[in-house]
C-alpha positions in Angstrom: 0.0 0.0 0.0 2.9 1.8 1.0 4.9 1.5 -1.9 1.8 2.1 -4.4 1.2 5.7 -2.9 4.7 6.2 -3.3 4.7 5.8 -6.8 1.0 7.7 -7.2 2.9 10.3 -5.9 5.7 10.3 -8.5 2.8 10.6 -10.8 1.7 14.0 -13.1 -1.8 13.1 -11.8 -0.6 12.6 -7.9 1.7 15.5 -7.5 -0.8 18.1 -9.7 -3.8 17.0 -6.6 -1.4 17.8 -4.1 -0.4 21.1 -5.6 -4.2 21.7 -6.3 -4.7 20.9 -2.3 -1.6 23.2 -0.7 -2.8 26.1 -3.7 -6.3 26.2 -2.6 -5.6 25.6 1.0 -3.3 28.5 0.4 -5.8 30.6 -0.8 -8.4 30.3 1.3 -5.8 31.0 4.2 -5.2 34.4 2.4 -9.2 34.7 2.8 -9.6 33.5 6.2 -7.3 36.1 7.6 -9.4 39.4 6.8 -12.4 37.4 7.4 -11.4 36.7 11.2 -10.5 40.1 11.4 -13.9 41.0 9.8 -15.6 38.4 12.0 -14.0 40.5 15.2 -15.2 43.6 14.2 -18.9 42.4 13.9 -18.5 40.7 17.0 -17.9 43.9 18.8 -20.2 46.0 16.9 -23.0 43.4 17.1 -22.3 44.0 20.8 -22.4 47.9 20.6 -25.7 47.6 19.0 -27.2 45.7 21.5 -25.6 47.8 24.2 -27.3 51.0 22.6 -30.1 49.4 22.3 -30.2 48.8 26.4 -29.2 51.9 27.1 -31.9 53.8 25.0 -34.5 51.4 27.1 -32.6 52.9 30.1 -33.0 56.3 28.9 -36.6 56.0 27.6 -37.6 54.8 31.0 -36.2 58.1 32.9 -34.7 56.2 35.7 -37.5 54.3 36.2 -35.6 50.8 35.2 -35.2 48.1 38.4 -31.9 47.5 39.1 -32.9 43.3 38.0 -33.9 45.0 35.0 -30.3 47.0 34.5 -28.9 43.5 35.1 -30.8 41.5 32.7 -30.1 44.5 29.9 -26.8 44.2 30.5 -26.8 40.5 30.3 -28.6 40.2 27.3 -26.1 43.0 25.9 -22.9 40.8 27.4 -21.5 43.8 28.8 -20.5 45.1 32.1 -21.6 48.8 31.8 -22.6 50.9 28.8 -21.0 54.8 28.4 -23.0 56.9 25.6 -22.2 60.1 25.0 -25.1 62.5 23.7 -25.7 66.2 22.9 -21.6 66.5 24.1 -22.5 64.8 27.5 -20.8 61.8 28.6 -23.3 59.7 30.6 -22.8 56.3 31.9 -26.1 54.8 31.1 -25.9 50.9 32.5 -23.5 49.8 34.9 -22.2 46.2 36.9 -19.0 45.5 38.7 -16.6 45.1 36.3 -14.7 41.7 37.6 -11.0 43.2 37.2 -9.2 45.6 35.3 -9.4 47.0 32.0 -6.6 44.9 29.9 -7.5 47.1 26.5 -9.1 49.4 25.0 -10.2 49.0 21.4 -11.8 52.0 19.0 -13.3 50.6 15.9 -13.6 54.4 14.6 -10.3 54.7 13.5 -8.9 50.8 13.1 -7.3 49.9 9.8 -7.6 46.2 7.8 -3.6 45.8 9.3 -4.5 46.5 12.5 -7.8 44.9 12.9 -6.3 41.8 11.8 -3.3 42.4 14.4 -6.3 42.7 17.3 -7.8 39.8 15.9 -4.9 37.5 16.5 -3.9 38.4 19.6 -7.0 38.0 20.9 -7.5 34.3 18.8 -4.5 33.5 20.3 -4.4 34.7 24.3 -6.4 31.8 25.7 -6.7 34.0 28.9 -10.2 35.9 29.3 -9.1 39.6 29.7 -11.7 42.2 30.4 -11.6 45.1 27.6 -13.1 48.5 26.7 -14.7 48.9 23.0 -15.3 52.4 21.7 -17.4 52.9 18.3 -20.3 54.7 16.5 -23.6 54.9 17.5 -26.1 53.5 14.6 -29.4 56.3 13.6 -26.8 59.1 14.6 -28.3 58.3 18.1 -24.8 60.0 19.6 -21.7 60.5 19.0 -20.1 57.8 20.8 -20.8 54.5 22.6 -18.4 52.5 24.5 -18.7 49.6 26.2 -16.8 46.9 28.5 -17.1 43.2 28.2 -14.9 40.0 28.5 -12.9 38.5 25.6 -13.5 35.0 26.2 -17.3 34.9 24.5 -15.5 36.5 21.7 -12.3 34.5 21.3 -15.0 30.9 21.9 -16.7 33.0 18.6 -13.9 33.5 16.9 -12.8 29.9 17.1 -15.5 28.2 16.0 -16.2 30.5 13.0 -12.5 29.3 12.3 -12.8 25.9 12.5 -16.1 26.0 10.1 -14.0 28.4 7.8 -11.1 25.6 7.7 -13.9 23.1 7.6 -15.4 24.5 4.5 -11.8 25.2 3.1 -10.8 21.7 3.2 -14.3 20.2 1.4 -13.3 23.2 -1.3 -10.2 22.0 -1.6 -11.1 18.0 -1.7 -13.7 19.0 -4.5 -11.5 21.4 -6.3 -8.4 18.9 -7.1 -10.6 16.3 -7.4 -12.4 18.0 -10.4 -9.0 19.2 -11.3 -7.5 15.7 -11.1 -10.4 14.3 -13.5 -9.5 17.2 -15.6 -6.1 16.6 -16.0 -6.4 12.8 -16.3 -8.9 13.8 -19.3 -6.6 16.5 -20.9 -3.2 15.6 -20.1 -2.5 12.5 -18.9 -4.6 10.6 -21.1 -3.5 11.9 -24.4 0.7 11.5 -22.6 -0.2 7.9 -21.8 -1.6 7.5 -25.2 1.6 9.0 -26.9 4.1 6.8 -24.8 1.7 3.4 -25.6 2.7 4.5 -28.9 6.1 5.3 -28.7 6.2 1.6 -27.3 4.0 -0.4 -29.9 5.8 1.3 -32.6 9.5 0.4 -31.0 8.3 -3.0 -31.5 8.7 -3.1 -35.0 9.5 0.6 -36.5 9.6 -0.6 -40.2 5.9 -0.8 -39.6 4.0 2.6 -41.2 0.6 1.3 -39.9 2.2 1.9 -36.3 3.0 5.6 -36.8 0.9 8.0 -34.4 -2.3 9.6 -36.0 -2.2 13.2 -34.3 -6.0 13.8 -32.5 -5.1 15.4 -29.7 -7.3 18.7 -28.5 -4.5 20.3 -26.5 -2.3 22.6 -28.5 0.9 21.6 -27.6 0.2 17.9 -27.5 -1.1 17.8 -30.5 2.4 19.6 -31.7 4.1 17.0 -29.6 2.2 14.4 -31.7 3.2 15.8 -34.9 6.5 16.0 -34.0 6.9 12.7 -33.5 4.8 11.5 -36.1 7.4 13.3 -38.1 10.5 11.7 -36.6 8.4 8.2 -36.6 7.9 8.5 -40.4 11.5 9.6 -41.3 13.1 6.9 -39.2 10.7 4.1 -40.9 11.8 5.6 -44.5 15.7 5.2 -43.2 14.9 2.0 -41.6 13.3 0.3 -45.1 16.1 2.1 -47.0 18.7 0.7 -45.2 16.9 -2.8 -45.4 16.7 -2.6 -49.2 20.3 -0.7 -49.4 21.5 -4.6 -47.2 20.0 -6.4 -50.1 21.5 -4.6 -52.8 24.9 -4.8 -51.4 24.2 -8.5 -50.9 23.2 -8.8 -54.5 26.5 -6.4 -55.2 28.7 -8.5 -53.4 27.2 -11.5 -55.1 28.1 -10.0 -58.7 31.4 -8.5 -57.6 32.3 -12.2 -56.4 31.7 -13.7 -59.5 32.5 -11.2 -61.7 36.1 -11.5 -60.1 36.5 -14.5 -61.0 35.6 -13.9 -64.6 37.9 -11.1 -64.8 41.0 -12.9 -63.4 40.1 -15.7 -66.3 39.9 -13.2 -68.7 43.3 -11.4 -66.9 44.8 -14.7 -67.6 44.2 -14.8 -71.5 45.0 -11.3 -71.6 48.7 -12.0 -70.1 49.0 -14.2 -73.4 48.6 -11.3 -75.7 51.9 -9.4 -74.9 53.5 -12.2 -76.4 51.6 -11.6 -80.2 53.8 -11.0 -83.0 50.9 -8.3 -84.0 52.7 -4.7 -83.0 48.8 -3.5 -82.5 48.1 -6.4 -80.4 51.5 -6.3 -78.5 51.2 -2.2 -77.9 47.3 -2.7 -76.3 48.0 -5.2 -74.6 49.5 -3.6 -71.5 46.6 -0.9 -71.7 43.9 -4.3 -71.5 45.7 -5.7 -69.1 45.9 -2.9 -66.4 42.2 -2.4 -67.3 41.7 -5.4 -66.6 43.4 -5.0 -63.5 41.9 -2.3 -61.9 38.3 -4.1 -63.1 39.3 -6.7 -61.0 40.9 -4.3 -58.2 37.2 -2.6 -58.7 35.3 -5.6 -57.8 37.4 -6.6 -54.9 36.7 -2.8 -53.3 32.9 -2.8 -54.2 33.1 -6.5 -51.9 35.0 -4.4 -49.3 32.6 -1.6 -49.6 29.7 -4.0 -48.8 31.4 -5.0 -45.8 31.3 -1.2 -44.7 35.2 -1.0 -45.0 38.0 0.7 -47.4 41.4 -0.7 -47.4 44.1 1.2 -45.9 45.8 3.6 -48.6 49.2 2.2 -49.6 50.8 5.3 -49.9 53.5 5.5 -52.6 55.2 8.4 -54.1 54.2 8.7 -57.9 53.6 11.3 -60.3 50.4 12.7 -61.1 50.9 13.9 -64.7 51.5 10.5 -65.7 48.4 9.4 -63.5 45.9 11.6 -64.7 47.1 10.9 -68.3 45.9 7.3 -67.7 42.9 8.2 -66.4 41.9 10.6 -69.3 42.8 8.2 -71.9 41.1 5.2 -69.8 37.8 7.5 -70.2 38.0 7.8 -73.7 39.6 11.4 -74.2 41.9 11.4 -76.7 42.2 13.4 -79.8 39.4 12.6 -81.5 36.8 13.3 -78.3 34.3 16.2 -78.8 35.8 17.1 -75.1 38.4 18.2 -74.9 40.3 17.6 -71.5 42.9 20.1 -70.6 45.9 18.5 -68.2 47.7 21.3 -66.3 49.9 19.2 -64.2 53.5 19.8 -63.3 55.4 17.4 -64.7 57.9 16.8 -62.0 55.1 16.9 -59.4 55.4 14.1 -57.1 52.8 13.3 -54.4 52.2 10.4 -51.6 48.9 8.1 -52.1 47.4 5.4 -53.3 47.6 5.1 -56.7 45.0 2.7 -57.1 42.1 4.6 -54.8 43.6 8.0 -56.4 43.1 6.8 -59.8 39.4 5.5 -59.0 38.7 9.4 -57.3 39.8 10.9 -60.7 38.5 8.6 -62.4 34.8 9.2 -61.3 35.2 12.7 -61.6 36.8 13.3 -64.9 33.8 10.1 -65.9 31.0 12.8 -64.2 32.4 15.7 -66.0 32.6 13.3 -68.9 28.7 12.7 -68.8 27.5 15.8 -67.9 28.3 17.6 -70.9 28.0 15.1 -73.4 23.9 14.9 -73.2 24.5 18.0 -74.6 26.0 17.2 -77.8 28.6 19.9 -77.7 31.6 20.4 -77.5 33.5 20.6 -73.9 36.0 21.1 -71.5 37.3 19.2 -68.7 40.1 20.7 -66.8 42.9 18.7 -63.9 44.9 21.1 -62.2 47.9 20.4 -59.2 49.8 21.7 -57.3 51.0 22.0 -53.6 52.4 24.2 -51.1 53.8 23.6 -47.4 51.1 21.4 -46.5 49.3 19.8 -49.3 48.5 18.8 -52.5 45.8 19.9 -54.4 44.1 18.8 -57.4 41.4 20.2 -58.9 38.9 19.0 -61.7 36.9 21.3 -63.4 34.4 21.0 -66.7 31.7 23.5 -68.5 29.0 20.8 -68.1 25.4 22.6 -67.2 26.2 22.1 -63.4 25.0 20.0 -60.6 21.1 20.1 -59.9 19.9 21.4 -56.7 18.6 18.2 -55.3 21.7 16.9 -55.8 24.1 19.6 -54.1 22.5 18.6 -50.6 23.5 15.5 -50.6 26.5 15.2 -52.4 29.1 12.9 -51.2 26.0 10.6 -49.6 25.2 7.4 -50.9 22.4 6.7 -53.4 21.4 10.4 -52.1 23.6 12.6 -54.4 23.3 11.5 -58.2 24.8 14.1 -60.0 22.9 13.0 -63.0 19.5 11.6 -63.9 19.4 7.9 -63.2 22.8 7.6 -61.1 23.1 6.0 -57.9 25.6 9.0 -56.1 27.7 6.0 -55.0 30.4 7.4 -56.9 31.1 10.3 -55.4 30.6 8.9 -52.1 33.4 6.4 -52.2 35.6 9.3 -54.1 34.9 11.0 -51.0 35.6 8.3 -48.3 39.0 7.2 -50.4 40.0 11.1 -49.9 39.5 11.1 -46.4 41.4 7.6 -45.7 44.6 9.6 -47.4 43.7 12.5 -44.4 42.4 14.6 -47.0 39.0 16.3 -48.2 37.1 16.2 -51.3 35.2 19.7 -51.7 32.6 21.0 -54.3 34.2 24.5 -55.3 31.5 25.7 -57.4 28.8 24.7 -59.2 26.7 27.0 -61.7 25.7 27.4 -65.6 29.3 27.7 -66.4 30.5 24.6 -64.9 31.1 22.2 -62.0 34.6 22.1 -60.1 35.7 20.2 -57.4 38.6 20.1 -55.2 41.3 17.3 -53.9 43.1 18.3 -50.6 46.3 15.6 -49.7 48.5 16.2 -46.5 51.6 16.2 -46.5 52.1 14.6 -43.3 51.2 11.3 -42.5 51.4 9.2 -39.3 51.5 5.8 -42.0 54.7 4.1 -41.0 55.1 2.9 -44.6 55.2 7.0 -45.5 
């Protein structure tokens, strides 16, 4: 029992009653304070009234009232004399032993709220029954001044049980009030919270599931902006979640392909070594040139496997010269002399960099192939331009064509797989292994610029290295 009002009270429900309790509790202590003081002031003028109404029976008499009459006026009246002061005469009208000395005297002409409620606390408060003199107002003008003395305890035994009614009352306001404000809340809030975590949880149990997304209904404001919110993040993560499903399968049915395509390559490497031997000069000059396509065909396939097990090789880095790289990669794309583009190499001959030549040739490769295809849809002629060059700490190589430039869409997400295509129908898987082979050298692969004269990118290569082989 113990431990279930424990956790009731770790509730939104439990601790928003008890704050609705203390609150209203709190507020109708801030009420019950003037109203005791008010409660006092009554008292005493309830006891004025009836003390002027005695003494006008006194005075209407003309002296003719028994003293057992006097008595009985003045008991009725709970006072012990009665002092009214008329036509600027003071005149002690009723009068009885007083039983001890006059403690106080308290004039309700002049008393303010503060100090009416100061009176009314000490008096709530001194259990002791002190005798005390009230002053105040006659009612129908019938003087200018009535005063009185009586006890305190009839007033203080008042005061206490118009209290404990008041706190009573206070406490079956405040029962009622959090209790509606409980419901309330349970109806509002907590209902539509329990309704959003039931399903956060049912749709944790399998996310790939659209039918499990939340339906936003809610009729609070910000709930219902919670619910959209995560509707939002509950739809984007089941769109990632079947992408990355069918991008599994497609690099199982990669790495299926790569495998055997391997294989037929090496065969096909094999028959290749053959041809160097030919007594053809043709032959015997293309071979080489087959062969090393071949090769990297084969070097190709066994990275696209690596790729599909979410790793790159290390970069081997060697020192070797671009000019003489980039040359290969032009002419392994097809631009020679005869091309429509025209592909401009400025590269220092005697410049000399550290990579992989392997992974550097398949970077510029798919760039100079990008270039290659983005202007040739046109059917004009183009340009693609490689420059190098380096100062204290890098290389840089750039690649630049006048192709129509890369499309919006495809600018956001550039180096991301199957996200940034630079052209209609391609996967974008390109650029994002250009861009992951950059970074295993310690470099970056940057998009310069991109508008209607032309796309550029950007090849950074450190210097340094922390590769032992370097």
């Amino acid at each position: 029992m113990a431990e279930r009002r424990k956790r009731f009270l770790k509730t939104l429900s439990g601790r928003f009653l008890i704050l609705t309790v203390i609150f209203v509790m709190l507020a109708e202590v801030l009420i019950f304070v003037p109203s005791i003081a008010r409660f006092r002031a009554d008292f005493m003028l309830t006891r004025l009234k009836q003390a002027q109404i005695a003494a006008l029976t006194q005075l209407a008499a003309e002296d003719m009232v028994s003293p057992e009459l006097e008595t009985e006026l003045l008991a009725n009246a709970e006072v012990y004399n009665v002092v009214l002061r008329r036509d600027e005469v003071r005149q002690l009208v009723l009068s009885s032993p007083v039983p001890g000395e006059i403690y106080e005297t308290f004039d309700l002409r002049m008393a303010g709220p503060v100090e009416l409620i100061r009176d009314a606390f000490r008096v709530l408060f001194d259990p002791q029954n002190r005798i005390i003199r009230v002053i105040g107002y006659p009612v129908q003008e019938a003087g200018t001044l009535i005063e009185v003395t009586m006890e305190t305890r009839p007033l203080r035994e008042a005061m206490l049980d118009y209290g404990l009614r008041i706190l009573i009352l206070s406490a079956l306001i405040s029962i009622v009030t959090a209790l509606l404000l409980f419901l309330a809340v349970q109806r509002l809030l907590v209902m539509p919270i329990r309704r959003v975590v039931h399903h956060m949880k049912t749709y944790a149990e399998a996310p790939e599931d659209a039918r499990r997304v939340i339906e936003p209904n809610a009729d609070v404001e910000e709930l219902r902006s919670a619910e959209e919110a995560l509707q939002s993040m509950q739809m984007q993560l089941t769109g990632a979640l079947r992408q990355k499903e069918r991008l599994a399968q497609l690099g199982g049915a990669v790495a299926k392909i790569s495998h055997d395509l391997r294989n037929i390559l090496t065969t096909a490497q094999l028959f290749a070594d053959r041809l160097e031997g030919s007594a053809d000069p043709v032959v015997a000059r293309s071979a080489p040139k087959l062969i090393g396509s071949i090769s990297r065909a084969v070097s190709l396939c066994e990275s696209t496997l690596a790729f599909g097990k979410a790793e790159e090789p290390p970069p081997q880095l060697r020192r070797l010269n671009l000019a003489q790289l980039v040359g290969e990669v032009a002419e392994g794309e097809g631009l020679g002399a005869e091309s429509l583009i025209t592909c401009l190499i400025e590269v220092p001959t005697g410049l000399i960099i550290r990579a992989d030549g392997e992974q550097l040739f398949r970077v510029l490769s798919n760039l100079i192939r990008n270039a290659r295809q983005a202007i040739e849809p046109s059917g004009q002629p183009g340009t693609i331009e490689v420059s190098a060059g380096e100062d204290e700490s890098e290389w840089w190589i750039k690649v630049g064509d006048t192709g129509p430039g890369l499309p919006p869409k495809a600018r956001e997400h550039l180096f991301a797989a199957f996200q940034g295509g630079a052209r209609k129908g391609g996967t974008g898987l390109g650029l994002a292994i250009a861009a992951e082979l950059v970074r295993g050298h310690g470099g970056r692969l940057d998009l310069v610029r991109s508008d209607a004269e032309g796309t550029e990118f950007a090849i950074h290569l450190p210097k340094e290295t922390t590769d032992p082989a370097a």
